[in-house]
PDB file of N, CA, C, O and CB in Angstrom:
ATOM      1  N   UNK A   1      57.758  91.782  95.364  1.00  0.00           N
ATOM      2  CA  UNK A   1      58.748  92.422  94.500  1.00  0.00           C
ATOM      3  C   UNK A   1      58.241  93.786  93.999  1.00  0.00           C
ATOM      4  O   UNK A   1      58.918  94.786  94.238  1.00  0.00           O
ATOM      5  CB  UNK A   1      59.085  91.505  93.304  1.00  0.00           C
ATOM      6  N   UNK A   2      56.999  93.887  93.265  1.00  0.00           N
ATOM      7  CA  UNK A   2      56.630  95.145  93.332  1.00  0.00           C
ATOM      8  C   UNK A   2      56.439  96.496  94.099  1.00  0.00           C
ATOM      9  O   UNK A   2      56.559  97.693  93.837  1.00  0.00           O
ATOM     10  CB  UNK A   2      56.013  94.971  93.106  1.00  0.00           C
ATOM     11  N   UNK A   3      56.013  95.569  95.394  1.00  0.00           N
ATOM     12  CA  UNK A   3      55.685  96.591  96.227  1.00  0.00           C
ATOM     13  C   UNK A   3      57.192  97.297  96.666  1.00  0.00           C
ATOM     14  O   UNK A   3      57.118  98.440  97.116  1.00  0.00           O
ATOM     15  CB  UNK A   3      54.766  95.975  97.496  1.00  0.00           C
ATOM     16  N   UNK A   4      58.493  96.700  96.562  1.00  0.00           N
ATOM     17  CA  UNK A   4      59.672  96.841  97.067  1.00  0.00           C
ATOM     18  C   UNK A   4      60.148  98.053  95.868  1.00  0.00           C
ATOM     19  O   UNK A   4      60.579  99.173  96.144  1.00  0.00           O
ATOM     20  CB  UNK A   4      60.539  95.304  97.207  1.00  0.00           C
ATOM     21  N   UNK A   5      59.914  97.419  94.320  1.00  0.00           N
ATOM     22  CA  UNK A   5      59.901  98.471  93.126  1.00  0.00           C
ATOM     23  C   UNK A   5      59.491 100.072  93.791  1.00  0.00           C
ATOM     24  O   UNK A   5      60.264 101.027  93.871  1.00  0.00           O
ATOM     25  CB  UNK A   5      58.596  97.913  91.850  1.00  0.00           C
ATOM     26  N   UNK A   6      58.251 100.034  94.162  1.00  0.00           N
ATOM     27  CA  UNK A   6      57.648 101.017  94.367  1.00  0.00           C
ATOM     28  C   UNK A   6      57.983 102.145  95.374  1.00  0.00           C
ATOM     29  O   UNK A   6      57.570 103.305  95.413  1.00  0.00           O
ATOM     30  CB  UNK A   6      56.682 100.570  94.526  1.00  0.00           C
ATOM     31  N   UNK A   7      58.867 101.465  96.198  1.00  0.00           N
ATOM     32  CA  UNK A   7      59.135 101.869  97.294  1.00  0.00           C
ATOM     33  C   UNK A   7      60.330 102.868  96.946  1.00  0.00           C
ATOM     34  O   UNK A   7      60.377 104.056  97.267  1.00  0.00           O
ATOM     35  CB  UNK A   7      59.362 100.740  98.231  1.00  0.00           C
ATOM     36  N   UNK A   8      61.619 101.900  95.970  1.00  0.00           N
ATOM     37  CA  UNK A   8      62.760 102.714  95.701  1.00  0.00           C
ATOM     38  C   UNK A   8      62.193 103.863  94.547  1.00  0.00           C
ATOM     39  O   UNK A   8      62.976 104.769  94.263  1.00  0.00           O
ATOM     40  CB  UNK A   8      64.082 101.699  95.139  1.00  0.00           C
ATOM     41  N   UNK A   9      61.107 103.842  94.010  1.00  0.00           N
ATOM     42  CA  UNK A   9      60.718 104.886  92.787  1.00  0.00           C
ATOM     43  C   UNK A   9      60.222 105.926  93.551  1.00  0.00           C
ATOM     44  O   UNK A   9      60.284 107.109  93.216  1.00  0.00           O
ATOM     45  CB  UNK A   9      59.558 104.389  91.612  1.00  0.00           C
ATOM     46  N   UNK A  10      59.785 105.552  94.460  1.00  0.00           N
ATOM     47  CA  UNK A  10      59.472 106.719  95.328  1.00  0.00           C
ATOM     48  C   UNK A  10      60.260 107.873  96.446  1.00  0.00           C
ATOM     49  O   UNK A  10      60.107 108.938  97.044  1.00  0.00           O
ATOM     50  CB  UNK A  10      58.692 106.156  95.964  1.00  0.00           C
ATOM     51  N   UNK A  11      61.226 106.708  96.185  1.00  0.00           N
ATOM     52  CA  UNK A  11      62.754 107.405  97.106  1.00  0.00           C
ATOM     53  C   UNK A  11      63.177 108.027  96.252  1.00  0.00           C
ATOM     54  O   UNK A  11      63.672 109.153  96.313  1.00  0.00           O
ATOM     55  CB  UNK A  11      64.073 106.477  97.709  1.00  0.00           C
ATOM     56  N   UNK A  12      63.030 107.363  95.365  1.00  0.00           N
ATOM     57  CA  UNK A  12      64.394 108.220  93.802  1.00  0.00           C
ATOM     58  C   UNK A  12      63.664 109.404  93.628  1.00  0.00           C
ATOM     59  O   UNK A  12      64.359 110.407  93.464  1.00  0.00           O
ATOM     60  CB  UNK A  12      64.571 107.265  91.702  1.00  0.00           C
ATOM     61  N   UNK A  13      62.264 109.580  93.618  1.00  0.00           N
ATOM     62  CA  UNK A  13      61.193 110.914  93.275  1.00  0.00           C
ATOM     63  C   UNK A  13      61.368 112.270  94.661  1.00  0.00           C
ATOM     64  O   UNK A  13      61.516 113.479  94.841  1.00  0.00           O
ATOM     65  CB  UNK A  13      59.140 110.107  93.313  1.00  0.00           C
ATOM     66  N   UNK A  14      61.243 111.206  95.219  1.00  0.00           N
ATOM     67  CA  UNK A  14      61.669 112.225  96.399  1.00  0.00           C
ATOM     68  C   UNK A  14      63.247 113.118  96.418  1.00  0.00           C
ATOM     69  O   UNK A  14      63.497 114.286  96.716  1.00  0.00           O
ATOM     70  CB  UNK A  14      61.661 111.242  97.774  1.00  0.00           C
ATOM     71  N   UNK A  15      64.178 111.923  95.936  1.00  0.00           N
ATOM     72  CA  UNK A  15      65.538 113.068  96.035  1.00  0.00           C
ATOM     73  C   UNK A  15      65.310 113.937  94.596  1.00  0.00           C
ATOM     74  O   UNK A  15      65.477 115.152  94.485  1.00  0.00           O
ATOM     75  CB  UNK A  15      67.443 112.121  96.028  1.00  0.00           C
ATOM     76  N   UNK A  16      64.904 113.046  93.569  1.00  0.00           N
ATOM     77  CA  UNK A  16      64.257 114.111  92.441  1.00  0.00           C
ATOM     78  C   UNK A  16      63.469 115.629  92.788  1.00  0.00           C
ATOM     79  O   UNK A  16      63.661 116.754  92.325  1.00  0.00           O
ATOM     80  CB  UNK A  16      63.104 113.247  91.695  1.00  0.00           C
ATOM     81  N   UNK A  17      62.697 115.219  93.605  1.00  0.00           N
ATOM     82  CA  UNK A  17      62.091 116.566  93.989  1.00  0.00           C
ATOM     83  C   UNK A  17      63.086 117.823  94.667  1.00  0.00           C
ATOM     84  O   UNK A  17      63.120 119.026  94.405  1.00  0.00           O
ATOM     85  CB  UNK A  17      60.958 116.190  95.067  1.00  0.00           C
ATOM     86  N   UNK A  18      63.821 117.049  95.587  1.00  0.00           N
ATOM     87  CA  UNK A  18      64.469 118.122  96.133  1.00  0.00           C
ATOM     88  C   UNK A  18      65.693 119.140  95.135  1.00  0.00           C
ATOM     89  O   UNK A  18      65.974 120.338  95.111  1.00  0.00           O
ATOM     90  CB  UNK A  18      65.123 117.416  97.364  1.00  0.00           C
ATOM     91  N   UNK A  19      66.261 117.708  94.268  1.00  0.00           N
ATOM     92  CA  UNK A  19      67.054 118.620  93.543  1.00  0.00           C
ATOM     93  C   UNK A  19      66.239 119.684  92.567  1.00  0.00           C
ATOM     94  O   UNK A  19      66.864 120.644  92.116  1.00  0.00           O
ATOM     95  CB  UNK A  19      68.016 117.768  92.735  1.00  0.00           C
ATOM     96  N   UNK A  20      64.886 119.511  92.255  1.00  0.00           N
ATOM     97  CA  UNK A  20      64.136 120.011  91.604  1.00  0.00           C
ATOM     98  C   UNK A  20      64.154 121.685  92.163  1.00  0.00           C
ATOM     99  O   UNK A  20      64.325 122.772  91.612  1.00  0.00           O
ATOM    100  CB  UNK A  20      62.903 119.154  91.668  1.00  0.00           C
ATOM    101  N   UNK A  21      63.847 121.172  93.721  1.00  0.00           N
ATOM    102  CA  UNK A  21      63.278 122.632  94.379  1.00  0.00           C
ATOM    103  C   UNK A  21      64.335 123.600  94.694  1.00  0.00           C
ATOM    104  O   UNK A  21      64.209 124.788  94.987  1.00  0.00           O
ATOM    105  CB  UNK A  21      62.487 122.429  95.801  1.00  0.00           C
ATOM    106  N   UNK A  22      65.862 122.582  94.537  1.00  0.00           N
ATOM    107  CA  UNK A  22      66.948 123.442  95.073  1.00  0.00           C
ATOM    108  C   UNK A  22      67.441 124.180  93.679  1.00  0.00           C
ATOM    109  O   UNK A  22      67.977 125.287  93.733  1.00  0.00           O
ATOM    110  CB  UNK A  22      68.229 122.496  95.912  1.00  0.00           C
ATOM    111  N   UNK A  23      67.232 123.519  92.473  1.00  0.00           N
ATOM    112  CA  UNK A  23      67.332 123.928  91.442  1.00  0.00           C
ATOM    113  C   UNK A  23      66.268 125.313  91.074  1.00  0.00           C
ATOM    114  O   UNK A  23      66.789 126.277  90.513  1.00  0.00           O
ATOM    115  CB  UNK A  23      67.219 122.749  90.720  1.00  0.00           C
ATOM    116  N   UNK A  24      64.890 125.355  91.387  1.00  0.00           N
ATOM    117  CA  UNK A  24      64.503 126.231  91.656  1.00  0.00           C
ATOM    118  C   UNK A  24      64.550 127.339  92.302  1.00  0.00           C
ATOM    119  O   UNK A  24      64.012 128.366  91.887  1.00  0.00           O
ATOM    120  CB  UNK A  24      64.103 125.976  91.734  1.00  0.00           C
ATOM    121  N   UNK A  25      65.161 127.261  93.324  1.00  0.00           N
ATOM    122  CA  UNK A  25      65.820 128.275  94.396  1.00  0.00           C
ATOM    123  C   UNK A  25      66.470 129.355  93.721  1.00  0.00           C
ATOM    124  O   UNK A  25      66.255 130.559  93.578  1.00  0.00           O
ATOM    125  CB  UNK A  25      66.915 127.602  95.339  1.00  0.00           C
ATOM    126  N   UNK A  26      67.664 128.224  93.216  1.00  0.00           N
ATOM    127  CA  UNK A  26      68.788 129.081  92.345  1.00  0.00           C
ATOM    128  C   UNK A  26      68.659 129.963  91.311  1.00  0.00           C
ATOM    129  O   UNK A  26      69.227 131.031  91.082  1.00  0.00           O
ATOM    130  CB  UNK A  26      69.565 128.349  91.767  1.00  0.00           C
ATOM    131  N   UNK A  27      67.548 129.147  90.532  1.00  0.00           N
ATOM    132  CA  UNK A  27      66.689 130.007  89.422  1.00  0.00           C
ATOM    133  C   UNK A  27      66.457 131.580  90.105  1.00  0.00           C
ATOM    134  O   UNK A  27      67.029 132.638  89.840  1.00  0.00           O
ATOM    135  CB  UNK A  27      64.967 129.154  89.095  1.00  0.00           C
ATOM    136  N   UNK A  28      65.275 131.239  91.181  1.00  0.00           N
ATOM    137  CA  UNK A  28      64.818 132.012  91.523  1.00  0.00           C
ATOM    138  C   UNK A  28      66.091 133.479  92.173  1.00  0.00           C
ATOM    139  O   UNK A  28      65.882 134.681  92.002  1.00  0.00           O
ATOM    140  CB  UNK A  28      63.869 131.231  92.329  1.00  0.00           C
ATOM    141  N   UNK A  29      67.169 132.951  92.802  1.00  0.00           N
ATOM    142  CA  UNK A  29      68.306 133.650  93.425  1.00  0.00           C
ATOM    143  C   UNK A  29      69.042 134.188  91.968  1.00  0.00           C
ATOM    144  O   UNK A  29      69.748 135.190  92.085  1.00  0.00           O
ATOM    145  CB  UNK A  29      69.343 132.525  94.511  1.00  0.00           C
ATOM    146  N   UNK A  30      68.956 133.767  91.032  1.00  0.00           N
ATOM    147  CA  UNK A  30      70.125 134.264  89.972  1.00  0.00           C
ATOM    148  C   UNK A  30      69.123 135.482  89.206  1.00  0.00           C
ATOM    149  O   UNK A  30      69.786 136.336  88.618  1.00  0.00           O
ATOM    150  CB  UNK A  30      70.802 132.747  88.664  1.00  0.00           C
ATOM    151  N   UNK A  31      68.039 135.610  89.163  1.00  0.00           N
ATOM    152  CA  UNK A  31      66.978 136.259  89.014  1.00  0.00           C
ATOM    153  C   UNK A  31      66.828 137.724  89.920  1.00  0.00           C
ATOM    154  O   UNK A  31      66.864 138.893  89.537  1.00  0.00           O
ATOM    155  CB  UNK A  31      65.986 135.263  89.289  1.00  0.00           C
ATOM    156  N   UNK A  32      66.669 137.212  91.106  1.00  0.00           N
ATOM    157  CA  UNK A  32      66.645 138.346  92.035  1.00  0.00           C
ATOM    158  C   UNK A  32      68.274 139.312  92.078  1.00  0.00           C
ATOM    159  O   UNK A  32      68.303 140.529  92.262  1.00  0.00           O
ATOM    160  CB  UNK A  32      66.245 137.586  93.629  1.00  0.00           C
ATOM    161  N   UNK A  33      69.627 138.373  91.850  1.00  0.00           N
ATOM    162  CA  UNK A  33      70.665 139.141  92.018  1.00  0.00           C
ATOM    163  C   UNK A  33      70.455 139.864  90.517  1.00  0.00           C
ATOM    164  O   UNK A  33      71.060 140.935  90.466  1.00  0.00           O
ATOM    165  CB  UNK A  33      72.112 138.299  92.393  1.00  0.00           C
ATOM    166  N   UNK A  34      69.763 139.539  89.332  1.00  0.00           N
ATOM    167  CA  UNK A  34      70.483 140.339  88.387  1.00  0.00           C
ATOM    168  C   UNK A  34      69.677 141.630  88.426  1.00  0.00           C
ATOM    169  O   UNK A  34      70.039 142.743  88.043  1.00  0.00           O
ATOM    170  CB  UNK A  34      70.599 139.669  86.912  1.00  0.00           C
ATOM    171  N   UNK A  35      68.267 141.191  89.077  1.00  0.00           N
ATOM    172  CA  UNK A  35      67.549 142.444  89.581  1.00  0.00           C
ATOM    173  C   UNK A  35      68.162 143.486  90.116  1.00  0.00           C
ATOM    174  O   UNK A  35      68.487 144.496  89.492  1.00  0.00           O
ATOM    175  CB  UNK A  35      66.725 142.188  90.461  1.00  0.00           C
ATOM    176  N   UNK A  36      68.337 143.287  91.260  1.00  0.00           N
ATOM    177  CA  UNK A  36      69.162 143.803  92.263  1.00  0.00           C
ATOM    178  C   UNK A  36      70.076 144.420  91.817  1.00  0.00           C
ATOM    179  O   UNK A  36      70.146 145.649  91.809  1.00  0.00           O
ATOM    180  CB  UNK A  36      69.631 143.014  93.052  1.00  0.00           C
ATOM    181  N   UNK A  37      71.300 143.284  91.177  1.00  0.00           N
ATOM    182  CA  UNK A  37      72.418 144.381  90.812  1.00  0.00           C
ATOM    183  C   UNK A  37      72.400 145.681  89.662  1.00  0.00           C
ATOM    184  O   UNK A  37      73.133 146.646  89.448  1.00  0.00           O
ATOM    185  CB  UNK A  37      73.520 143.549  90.368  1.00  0.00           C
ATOM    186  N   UNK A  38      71.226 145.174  89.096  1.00  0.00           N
ATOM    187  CA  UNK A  38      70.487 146.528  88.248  1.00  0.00           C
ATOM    188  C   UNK A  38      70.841 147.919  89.270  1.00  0.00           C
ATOM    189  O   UNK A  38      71.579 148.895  89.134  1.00  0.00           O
ATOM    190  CB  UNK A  38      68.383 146.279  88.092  1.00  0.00           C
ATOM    191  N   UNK A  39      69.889 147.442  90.361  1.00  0.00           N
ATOM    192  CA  UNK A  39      69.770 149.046  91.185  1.00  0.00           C
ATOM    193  C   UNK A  39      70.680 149.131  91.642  1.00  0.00           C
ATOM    194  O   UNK A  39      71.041 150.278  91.908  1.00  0.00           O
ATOM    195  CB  UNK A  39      68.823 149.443  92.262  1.00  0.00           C
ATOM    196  N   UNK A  40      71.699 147.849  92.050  1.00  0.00           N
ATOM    197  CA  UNK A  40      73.225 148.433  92.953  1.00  0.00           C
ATOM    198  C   UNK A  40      72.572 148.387  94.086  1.00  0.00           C
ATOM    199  O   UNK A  40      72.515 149.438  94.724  1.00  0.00           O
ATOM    200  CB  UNK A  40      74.035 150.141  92.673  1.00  0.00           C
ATOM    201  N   UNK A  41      71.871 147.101  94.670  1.00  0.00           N
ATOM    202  CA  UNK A  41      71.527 147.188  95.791  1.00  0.00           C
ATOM    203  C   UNK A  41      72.090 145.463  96.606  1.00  0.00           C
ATOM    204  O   UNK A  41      71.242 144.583  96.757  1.00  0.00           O
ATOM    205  CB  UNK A  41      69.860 147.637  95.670  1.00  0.00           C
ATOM    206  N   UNK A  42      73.314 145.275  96.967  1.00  0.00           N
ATOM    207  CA  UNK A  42      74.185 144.177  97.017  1.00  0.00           C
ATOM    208  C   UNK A  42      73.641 144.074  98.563  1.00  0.00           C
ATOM    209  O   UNK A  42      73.813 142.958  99.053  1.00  0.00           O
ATOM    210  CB  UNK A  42      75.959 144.409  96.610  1.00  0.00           C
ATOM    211  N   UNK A  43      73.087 144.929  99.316  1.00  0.00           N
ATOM    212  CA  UNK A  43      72.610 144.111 100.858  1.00  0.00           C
ATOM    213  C   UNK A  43      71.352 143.568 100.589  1.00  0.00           C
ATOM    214  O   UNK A  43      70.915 142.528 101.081  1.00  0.00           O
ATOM    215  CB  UNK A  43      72.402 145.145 102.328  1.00  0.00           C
ATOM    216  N   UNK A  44      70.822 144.245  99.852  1.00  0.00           N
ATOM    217  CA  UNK A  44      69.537 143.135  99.342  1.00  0.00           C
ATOM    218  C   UNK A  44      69.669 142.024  98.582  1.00  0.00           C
ATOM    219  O   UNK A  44      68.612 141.443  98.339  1.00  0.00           O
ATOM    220  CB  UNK A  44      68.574 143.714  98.547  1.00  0.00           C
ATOM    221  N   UNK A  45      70.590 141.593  98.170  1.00  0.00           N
ATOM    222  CA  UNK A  45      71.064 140.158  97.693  1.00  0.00           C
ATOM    223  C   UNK A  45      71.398 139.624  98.864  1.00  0.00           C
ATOM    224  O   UNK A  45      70.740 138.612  99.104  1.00  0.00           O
ATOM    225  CB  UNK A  45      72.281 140.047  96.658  1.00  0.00           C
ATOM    226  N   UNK A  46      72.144 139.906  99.660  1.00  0.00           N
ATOM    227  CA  UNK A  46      72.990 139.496 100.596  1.00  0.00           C
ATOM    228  C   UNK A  46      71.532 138.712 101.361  1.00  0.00           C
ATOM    229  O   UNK A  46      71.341 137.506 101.516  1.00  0.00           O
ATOM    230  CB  UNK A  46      74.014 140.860 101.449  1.00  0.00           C
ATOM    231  N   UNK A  47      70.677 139.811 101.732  1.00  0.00           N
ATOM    232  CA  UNK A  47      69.601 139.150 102.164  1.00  0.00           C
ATOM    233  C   UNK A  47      68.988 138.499 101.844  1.00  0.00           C
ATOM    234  O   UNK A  47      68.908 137.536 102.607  1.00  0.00           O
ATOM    235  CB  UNK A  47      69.034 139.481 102.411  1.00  0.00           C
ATOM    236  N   UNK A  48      68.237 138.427 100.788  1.00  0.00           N
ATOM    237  CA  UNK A  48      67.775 136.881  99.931  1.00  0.00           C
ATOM    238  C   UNK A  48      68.742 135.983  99.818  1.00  0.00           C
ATOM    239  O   UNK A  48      68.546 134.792  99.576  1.00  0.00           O
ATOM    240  CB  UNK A  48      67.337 137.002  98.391  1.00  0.00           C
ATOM    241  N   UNK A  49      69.547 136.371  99.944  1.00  0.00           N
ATOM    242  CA  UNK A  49      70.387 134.885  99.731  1.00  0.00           C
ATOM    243  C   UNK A  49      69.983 133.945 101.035  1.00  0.00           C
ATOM    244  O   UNK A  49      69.654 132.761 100.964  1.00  0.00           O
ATOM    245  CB  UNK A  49      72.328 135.137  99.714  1.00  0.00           C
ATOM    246  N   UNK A  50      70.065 134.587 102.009  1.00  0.00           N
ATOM    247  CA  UNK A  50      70.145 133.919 103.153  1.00  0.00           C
ATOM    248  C   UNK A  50      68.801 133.063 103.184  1.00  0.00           C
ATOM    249  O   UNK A  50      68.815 131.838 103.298  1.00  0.00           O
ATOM    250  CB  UNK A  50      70.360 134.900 104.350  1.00  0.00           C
ATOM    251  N   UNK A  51      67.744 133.752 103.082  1.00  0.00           N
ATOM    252  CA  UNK A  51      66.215 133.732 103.499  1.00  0.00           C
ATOM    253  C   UNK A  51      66.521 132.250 102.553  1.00  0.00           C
ATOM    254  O   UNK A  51      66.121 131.206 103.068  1.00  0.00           O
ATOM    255  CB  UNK A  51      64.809 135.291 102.922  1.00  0.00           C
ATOM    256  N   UNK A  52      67.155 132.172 101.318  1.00  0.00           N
ATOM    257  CA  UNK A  52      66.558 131.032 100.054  1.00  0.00           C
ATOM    258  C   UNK A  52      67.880 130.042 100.618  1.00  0.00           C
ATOM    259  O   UNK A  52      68.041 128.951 100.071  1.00  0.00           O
ATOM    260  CB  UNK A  52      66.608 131.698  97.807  1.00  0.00           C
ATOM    261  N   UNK A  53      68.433 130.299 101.280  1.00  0.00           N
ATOM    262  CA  UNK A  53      69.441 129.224 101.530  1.00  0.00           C
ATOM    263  C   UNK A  53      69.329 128.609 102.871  1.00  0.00           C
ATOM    264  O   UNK A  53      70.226 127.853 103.244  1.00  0.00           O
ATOM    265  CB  UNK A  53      70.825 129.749 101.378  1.00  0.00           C
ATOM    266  N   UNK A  54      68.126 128.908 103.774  1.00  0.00           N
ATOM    267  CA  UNK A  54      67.814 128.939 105.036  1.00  0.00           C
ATOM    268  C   UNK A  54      65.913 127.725 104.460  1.00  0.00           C
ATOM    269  O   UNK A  54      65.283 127.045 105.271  1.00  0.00           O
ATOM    270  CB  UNK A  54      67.783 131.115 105.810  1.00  0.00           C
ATOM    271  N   UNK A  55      65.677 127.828 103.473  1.00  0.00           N
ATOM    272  CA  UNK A  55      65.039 127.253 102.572  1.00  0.00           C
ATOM    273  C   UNK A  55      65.572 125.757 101.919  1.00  0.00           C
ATOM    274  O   UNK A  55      65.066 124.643 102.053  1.00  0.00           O
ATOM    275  CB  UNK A  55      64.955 128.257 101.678  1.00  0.00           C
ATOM    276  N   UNK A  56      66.670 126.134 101.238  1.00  0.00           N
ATOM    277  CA  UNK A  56      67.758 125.072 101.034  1.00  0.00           C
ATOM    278  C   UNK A  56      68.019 124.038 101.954  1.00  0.00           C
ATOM    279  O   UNK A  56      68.263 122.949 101.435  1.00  0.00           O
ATOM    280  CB  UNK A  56      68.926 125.642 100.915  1.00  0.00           C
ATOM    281  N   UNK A  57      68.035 124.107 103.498  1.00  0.00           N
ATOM    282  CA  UNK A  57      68.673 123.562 104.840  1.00  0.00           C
ATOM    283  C   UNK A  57      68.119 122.734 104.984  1.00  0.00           C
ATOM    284  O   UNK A  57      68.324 122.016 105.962  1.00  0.00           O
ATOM    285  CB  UNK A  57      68.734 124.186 106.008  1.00  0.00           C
TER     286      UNK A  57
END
């Protein structure tokens, strides 16, 4: 029974992680666009977006 415990806590950590890292992403993407749109530079968003959503996949 434990060892079965252990097994689903470790599944649940794992999808935990990912929403963690995708949540991070976004951080990181909402960051870079407000940068960006500082300079008015919208193909350089365009491009990180991709690179962090190619990350995401």
């Amino acid at each position: 029974m434990d060892s079965e415990g252990l097994n689903t806590d470790s599944s649940a950590l794992g999808f935990t992680s990912v929403d963690h890292k995708v949540s991070q992403l976004e951080y990181e993407l909402s960051n870079v666009q407000s940068e960006m749109a500082s300079k008015g530079d919208i193909a350089q968003i365009d491009h990180r977006l991709d690179d962090i959503m190619q990350h995401v996949q």
